[in-house]
C-alpha positions in Angstrom: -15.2 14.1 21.5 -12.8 15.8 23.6 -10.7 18.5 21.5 -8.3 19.3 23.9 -7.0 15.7 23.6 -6.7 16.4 20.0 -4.9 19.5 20.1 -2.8 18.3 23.0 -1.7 15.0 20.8 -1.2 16.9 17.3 2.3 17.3 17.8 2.8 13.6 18.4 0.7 13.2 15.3 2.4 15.5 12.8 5.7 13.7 13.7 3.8 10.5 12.9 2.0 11.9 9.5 5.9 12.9 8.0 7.5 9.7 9.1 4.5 7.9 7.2 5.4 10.2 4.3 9.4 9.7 4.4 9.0 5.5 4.5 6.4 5.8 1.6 8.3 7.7 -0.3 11.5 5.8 -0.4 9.8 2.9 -0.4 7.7 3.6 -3.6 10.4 5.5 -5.4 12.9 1.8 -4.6 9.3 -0.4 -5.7 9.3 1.8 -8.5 13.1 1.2 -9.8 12.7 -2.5 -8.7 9.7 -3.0 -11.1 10.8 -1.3 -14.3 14.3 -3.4 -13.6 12.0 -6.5 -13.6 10.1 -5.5 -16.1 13.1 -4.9 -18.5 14.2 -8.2 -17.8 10.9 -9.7 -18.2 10.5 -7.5 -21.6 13.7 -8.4 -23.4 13.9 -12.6 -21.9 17.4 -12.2 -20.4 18.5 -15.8 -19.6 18.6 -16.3 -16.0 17.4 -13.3 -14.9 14.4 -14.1 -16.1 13.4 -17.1 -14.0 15.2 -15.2 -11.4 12.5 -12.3 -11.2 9.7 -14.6 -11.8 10.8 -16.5 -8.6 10.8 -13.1 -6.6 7.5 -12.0 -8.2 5.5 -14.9 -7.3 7.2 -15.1 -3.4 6.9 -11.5 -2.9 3.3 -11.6 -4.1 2.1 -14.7 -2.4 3.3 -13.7 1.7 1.9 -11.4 3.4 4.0 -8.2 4.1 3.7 -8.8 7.8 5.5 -12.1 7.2 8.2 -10.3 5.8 8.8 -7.9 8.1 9.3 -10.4 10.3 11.7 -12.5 8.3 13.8 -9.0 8.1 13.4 -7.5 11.7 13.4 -11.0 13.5 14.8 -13.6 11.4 17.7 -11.7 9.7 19.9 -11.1 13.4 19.8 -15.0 13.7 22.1 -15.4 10.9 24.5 -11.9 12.0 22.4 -9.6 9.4 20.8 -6.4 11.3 18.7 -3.5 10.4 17.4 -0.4 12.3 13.4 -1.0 12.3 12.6 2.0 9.2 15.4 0.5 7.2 13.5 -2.6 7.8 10.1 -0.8 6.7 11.6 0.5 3.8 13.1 -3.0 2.5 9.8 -4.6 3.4 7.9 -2.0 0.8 10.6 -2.3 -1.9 10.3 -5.9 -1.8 6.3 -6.4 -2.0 6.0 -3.0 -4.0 8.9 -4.3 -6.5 6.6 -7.2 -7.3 3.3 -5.3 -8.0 5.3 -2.3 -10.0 6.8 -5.0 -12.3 3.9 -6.6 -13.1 2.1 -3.0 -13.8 4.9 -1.9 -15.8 5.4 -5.4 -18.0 1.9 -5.2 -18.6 2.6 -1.9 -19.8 5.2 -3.3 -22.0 3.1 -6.1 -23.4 0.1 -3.4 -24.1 1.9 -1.7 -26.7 0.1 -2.3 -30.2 2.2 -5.2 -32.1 1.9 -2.6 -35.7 3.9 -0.2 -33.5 6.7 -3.0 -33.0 6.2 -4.1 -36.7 6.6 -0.6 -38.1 9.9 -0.4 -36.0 11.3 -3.3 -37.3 10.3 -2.4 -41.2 12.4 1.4 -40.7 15.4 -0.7 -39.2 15.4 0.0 -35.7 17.2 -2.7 -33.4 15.9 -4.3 -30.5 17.7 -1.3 -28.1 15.8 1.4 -30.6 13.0 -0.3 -30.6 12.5 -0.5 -27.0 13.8 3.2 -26.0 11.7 5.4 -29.0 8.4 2.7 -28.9 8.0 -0.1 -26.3 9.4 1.9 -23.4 7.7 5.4 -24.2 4.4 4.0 -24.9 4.0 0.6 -22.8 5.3 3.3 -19.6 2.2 5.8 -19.8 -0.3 2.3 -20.3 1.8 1.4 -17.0 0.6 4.8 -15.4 -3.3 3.4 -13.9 -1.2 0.5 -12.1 1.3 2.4 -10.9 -1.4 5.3 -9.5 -2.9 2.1 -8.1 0.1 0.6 -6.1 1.3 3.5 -4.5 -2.0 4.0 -2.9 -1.5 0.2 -2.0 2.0 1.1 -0.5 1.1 3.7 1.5 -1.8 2.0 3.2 0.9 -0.9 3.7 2.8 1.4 5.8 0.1 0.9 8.9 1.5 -2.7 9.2 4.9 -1.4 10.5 3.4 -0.8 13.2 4.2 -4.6 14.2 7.8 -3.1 14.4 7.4 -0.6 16.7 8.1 2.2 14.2 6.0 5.5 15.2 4.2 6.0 12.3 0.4 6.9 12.0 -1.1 3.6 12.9 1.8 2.9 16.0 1.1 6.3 17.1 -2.3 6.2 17.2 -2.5 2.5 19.1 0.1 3.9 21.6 -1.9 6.7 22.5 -5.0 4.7 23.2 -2.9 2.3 25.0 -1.7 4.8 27.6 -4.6 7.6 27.5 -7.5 5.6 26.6 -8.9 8.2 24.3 -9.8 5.9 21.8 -12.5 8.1 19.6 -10.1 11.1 19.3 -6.7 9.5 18.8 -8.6 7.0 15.7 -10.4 9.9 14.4 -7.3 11.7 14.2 -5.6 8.5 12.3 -7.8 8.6 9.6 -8.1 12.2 8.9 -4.1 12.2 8.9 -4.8 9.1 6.1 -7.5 10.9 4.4 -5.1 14.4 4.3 -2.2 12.1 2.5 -4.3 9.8 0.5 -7.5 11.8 -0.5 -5.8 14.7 -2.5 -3.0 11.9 -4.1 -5.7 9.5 -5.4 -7.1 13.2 -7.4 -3.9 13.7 -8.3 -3.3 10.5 -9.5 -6.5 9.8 -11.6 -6.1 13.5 -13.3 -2.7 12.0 -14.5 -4.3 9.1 -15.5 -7.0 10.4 -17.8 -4.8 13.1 -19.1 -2.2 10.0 -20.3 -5.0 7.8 -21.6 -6.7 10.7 -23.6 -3.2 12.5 -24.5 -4.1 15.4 -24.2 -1.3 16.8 -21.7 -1.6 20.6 -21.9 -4.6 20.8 -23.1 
């Protein structure tokens, strides 16, 4: 292990470990908005839209996100439709994170104890009442342990832009080897960087998680 090849190539890193963190973000926080849109349609049966998002769910589910990447980044300019590659990234995330969210978050939905829904209904709360003080409150915290587990999901996704030339961890990494041949210190770099973004969110995230399922926020 040679660590003046890692300290020489940290810059280069760094610049690779916030790019990671600036396409995972908006790519989680547009997954996120797509799913509780889809789930809200699922939720209250909208005609239409309904068979609509259940098309989308079971395509963005069922290809693989290097597939469509490649539909946006390659196939797109064939028909006049073009996209810098981290816009690309980004849209690629929304649209296989969207999927995943919304299932999360309808199961969420559908987790909410049918007495709850009754005893809405018997004080003479509409369907939007119903849904904004009960369904949504509740069925979003039994949403939280999928959500905690997709954006881990997402961000891992993130080393597949690499197929797009975007210098993110993974790209980074792989060009360095390429050109300096270093290959123990530039991969042992890539997954400390991974371990530094992933590591202290997946405690993050499971903290959250028991303090939801055990209410005891506060406490």
């Amino acid at each position: 292990m040679d660590w003046t090849v890692i300290q020489q190539s940290m810059p280069i890193f760094i610049k690779g470990f916030w790019l990671t963190l600036r396409l995972s973000f908006f790519g989680i926080l547009g997954a996120a908005v797509a799913g509780l849109l889809c789930s809200f349609v699922q939720y209250f049966k909208v005609p239409v839209l309904r068979q609509i998002v259940s098309a989308y769910v079971e395509l963005s589910r069922n290809t693989p996100l290097l597939i469509q990447l490649f539909f946006l980044y390659y196939g797109l300019p064939q028909v006049g439709i073009k996209f810098p590659a981290e816009i690309c990234g980004i849209i690629g995330l929304i649209f296989l994170g969207g999927s995943y969210m919304a299932e999360g978050f309808s199961g969420g939905l559908n987790g909410v104890p049918k007495t709850q829904v009754e005893s809405g209904l018997a004080i003479g709360l509409n369907q939007f009442q119903l849904a904004r003080y009960i369904v949504f409150p509740q069925g979003l915290m039994l949403s939280v342990p999928a959500f905690a587990a997709n954006v881990i999901f997402l961000i891992k996704e993130t080393s597949i832009f690499t197929v797009l030339a975007i210098p993110e961890l993974t790209n980074t990494a792989l060009d360095l080897i390429g050109m300096y041949y270093h290959t123990n210190e530039y991969l042992s770099l890539l997954v400390l960087a991974y371990a530094v973004i992933l590591i202290p969110l997946s405690i993050i995230l499971t903290w959250l998680e028991k303090k939801v399922r055990y209410g005891t926020f506060g406490n």
